[in-house]
N, C-alpha and C positions, 0 to 999 in steps of 0.2 A: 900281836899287833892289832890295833883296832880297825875296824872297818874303816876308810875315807870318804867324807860322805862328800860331793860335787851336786854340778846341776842336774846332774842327768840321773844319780840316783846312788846306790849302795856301790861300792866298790869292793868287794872282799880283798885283804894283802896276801893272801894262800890260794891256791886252787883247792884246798883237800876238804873245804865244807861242800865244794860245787860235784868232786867227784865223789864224796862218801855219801854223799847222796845219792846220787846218780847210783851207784853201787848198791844199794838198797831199794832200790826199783825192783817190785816184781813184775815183770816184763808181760803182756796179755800172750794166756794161754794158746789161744788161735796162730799167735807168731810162732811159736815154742815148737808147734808141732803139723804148721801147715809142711804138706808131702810134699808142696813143688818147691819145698828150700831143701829138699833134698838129693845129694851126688854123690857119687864116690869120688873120695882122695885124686888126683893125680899122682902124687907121691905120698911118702912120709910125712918128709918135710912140711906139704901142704895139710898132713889131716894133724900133724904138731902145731902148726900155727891156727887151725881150725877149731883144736882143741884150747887153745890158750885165751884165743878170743870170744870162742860162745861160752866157755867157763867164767870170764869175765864179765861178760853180756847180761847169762843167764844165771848170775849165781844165786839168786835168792831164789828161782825157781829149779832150778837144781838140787840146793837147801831142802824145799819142802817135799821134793820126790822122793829124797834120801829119807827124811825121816819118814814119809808113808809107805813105805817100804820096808822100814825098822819095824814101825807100829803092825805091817800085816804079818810080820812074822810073830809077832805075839798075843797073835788071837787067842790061843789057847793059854794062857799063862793071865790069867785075871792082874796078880799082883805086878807082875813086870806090868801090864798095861797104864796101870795107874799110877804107878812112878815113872811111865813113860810121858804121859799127860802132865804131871806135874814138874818135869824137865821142862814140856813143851812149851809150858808156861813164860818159863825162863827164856828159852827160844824167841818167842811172840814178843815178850818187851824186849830184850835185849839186842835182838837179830832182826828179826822176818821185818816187824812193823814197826821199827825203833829210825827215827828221819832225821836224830839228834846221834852225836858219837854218845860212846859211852865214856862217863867222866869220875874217876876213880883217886880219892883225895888230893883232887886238882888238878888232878892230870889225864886227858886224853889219851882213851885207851885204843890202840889203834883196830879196825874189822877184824882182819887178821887173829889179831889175837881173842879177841871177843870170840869168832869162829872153832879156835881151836880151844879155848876151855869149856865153850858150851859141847861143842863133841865131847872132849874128854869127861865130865861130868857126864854126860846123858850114857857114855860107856861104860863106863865104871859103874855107873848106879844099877846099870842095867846087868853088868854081870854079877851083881852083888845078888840079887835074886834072882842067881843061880838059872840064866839065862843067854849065858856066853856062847853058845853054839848057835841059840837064833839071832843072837847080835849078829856075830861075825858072820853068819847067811846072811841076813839081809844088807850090811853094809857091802859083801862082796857082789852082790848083787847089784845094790846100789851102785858102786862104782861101775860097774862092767855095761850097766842103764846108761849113765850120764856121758861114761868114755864113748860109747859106740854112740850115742847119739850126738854129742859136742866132733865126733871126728869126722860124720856124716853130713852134718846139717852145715849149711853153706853160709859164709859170714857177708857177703858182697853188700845183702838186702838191708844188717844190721845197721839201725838209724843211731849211730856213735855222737855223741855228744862234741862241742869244742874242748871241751878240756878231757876230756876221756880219752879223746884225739891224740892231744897235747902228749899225757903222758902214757899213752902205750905205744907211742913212736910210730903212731897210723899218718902223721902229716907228707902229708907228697908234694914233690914240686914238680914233678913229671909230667906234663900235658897242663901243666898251670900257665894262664897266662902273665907274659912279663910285667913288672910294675910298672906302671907310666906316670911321672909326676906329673900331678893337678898344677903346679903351678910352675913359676919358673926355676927352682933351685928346689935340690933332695935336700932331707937330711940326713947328715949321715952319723 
């Protein structure tokens, strides 16, 4: 559906160009890793919801710790490096610094899926020269980085967009205050 244009300006008919952008934000490193957003869990429950939310937050900088991570495990391996580089390539338009979806004979291909065949590709290519053991170190690696860091790092501070709001069911009505109609009759 096309945009609606009014007086006040662009109206998009979707939220999902306001949030796939938003989503493609790499977030400033100094956020990412200042020490006073750091606490431990109260429960589970809280470092699951900790995890879901700075994964979401911080996903494209997560993204690039993951693959720098991959790349320091194949310092010694010349060729795996440079079919790691030319993955990454793909990475950089497709993912990291790409502000447009990816659009694939007319059809919107959704993050998600762009994420997981750019991993798959960069896997596979990489244990194809016979480099499957330092893949799988640094990706468990990776993971076990970003798990302990998203379950630690506190979401309270996270500057959440209105529609990022919207759809990750962060909107509260709890200590909000009540509507008051500006004039004489609601509508309802």
């Amino acid at each position: 559906m096309p945009p609606t244009t009014t007086t006040y300006g662009t109206i998009t008919a979707s939220g999902t160009c306001t949030s796939s952008r938003a989503k493609h934000m790499r977030r400033p490193w100094p956020e990412l890793v200042s020490l006073s957003s750091f606490s431990l869990p109260i429960s589970y429950g809280d470092a699951k919801a900790r995890i879901k939310l700075n994964l979401s937050y911080f996903r494209v900088n997560y993204v690039i710790l993951m693959l720098t991570i991959v790349f320091l495990t194949l310092l010694w391996h010349p060729t795996s490096m440079i079919v790691f580089l030319i993955t990454f390539i793909f990475w950089w338009f497709f993912y990291l610094f790409n502000d447009n979806p990816v659009v694939v004979f007319n059809k919107t291909v959704d993050d998600n899926v762009v994420l997981g065949v750019l991993s798959f590709v960069t896997v596979v290519s990489l244990v194809l020269t016979h480099v499957g053991v330092n893949v799988l170190v640094g990706l468990i690696i990776g993971v076990v980085v970003v798990g302990v860091h998203s379950a630690f790092r506190r979401t309270e501070d996270l500057g959440f967009g209105g529609v990022e709001e919207e759809e990750n069911g962060l909107l509260s009505v709890v200590g909000s205050q009540p509507l008051r109609p500006t004039s004489g009759y609601n509508r309802i």
